[in-house]
LUMSETOR-642923 format. One record per residue (C-alpha): residue number from 1; residue in three letters; y, z, x. Coordinates in steps of 0.2 Angstrom, whole numbers, always signed. Example, Ala and Ser with C-alpha at 12.3 -4.5 7.8 and 13.67 -1.06 7.14 Angstrom:
2
R|1|ALA|-22|+39|+62
R|2|SER|-5|+36|+68
This chain:
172
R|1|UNK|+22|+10|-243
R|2|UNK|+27|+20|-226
R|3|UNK|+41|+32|-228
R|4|UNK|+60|+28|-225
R|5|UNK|+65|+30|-208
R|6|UNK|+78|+43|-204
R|7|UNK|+90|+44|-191
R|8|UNK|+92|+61|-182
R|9|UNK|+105|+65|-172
R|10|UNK|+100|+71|-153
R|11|UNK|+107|+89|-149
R|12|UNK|+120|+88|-137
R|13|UNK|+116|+87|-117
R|14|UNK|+118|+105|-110
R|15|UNK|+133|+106|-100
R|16|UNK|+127|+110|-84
R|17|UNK|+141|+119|-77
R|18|UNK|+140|+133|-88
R|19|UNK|+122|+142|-82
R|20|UNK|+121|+149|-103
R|21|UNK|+117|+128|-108
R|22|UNK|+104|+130|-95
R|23|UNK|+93|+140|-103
R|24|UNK|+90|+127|-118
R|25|UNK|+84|+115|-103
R|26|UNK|+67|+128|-106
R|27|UNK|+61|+121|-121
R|28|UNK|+62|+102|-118
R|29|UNK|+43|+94|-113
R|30|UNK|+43|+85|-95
R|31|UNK|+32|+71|-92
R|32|UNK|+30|+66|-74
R|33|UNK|+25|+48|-67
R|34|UNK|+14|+47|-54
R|35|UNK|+18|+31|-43
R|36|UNK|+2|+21|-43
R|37|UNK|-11|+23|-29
R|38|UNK|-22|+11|-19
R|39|UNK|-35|+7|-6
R|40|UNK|-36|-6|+4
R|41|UNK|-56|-10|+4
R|42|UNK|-65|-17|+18
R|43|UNK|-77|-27|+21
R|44|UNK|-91|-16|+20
R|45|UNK|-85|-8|+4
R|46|UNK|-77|+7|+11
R|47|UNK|-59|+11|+3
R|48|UNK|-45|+17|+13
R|49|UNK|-30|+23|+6
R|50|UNK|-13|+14|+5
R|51|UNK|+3|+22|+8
R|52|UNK|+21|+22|+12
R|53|UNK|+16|+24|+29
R|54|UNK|+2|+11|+29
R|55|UNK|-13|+5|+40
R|56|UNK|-13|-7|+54
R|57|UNK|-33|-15|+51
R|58|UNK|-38|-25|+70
R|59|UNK|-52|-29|+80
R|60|UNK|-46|-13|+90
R|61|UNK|-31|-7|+88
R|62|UNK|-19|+6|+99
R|63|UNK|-27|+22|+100
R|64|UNK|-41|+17|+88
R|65|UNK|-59|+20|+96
R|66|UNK|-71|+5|+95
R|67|UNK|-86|+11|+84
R|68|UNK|-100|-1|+77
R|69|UNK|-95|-8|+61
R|70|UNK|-78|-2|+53
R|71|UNK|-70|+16|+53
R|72|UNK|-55|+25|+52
R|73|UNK|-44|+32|+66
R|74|UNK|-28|+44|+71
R|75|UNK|-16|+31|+78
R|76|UNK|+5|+32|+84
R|77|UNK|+20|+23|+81
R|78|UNK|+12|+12|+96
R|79|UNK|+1|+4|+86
R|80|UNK|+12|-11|+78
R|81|UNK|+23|-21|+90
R|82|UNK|+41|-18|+90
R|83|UNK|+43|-35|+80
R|84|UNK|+34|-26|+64
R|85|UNK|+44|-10|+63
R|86|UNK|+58|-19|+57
R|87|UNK|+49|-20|+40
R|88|UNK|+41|-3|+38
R|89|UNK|+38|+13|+46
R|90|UNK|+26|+13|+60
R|91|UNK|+8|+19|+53
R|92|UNK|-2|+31|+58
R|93|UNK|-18|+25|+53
R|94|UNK|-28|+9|+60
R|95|UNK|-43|+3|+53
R|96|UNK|-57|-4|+67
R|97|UNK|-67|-19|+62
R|98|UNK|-81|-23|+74
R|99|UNK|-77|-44|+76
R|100|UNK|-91|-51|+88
R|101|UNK|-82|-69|+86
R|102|UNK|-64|-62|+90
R|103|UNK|-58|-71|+73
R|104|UNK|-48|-54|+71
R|105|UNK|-35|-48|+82
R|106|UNK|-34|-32|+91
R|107|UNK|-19|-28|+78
R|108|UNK|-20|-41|+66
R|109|UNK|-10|-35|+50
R|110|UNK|-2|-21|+43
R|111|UNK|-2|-13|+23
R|112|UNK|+8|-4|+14
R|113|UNK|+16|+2|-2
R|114|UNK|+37|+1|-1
R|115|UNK|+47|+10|-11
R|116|UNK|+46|+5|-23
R|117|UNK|+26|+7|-26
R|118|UNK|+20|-13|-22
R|119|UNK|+8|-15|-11
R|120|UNK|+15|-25|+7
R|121|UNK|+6|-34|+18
R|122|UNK|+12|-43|+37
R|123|UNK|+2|-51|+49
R|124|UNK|+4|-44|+66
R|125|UNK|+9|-59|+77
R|126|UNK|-11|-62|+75
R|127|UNK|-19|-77|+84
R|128|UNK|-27|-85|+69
R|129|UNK|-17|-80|+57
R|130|UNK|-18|-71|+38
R|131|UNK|-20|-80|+21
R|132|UNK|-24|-73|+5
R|133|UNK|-34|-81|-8
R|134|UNK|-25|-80|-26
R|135|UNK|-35|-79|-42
R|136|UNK|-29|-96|-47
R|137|UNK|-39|-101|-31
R|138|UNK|-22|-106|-19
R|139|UNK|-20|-99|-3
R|140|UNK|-4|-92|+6
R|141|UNK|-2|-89|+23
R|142|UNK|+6|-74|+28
R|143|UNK|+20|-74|+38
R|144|UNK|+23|-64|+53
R|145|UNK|+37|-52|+53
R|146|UNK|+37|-55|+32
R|147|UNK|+32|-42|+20
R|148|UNK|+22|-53|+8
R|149|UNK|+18|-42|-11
R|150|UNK|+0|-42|-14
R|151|UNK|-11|-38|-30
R|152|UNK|-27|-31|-34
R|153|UNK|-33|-48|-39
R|154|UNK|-29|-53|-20
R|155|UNK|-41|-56|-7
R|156|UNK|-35|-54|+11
R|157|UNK|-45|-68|+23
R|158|UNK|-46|-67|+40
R|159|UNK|-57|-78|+47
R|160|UNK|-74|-73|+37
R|161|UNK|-70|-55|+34
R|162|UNK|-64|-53|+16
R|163|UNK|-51|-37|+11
R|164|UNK|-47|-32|-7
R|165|UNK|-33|-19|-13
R|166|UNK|-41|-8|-28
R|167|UNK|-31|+5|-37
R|168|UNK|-36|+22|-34
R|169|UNK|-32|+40|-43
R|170|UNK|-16|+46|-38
R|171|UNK|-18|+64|-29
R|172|UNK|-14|+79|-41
């Protein structure tokens, strides 16, 4: 049989106008809570990733160079249209994805994570459009102009490339 359970009275909160209380705030044990990280993977397995700021992911996108396959690249506020910035702040990264059919456009849709740590996406005004697959097989089309909350069990389609969100380590 487990012991009785007792009740034991917290201490009293420190008043912290008087700087004496404040030396009892030494001995309490902190624990901090990292919000969660992701990365948006892309089709060729690479992870980039995901922040408050975002990634705008195109066939070529502003200020993004063109390489062969996909990449990473320095990008401006310039990079979403003005339509998008109501939503989030204007990213600084675009991801390149070479698209010899043009199924993607040249700034096709834009994630991030909000404040409150969920993970955002929002079709640029694209030409053909952004669903995503659902693990119970549906499809939703994203909206343009609307945030729409993903999850790592997502797949982002857009035409035949395929886009996954995976968590990551949070930096130290």
């Amino acid at each position: 049989m487990p012991p009785p359970r007792r009740h034991v009275p917290s201490p009293a909160p420190a008043d912290l106008d008087d700087p004496d209380d404040l030396d009892d705030l030494d001995d309490l044990d902190v624990t901090v809570l990292r919000p969660r990280s992701y990365e948006l993977v892309l089709p060729d397995g690479e992870g980039v990733p995901v922040d408050r700021d975002g990634v705008v992911v195109g066939r070529r996108p502003r200020h993004a160079a063109p390489p062969p396959g996909v990449s990473t690249a320095a990008a401006t506020a310039a990079t979403a249209p003005a339509a998008a910035l109501t939503i989030a702040p204007a990213p600084p990264a675009s991801i390149t994805v070479t698209d010899e059919t043009r199924q993607l456009s040249r700034a096709h849709f834009r994630v991030w994570a909000d404040d409150a740590g969920a993970v955002v996406i929002d079709d640029l005004h694209s030409a053909n459009g952004t669903t995503l697959l659902r693990p119970d097989g549906g499809l939703v089309t994203v909206e343009p102009g609307v945030g729409t909350r993903l999850t790592p069990a997502d797949t982002i389609v857009v035409g035949h490339h395929r886009f996954t969100l995976r968590r990551s380590r949070p930096a130290p």
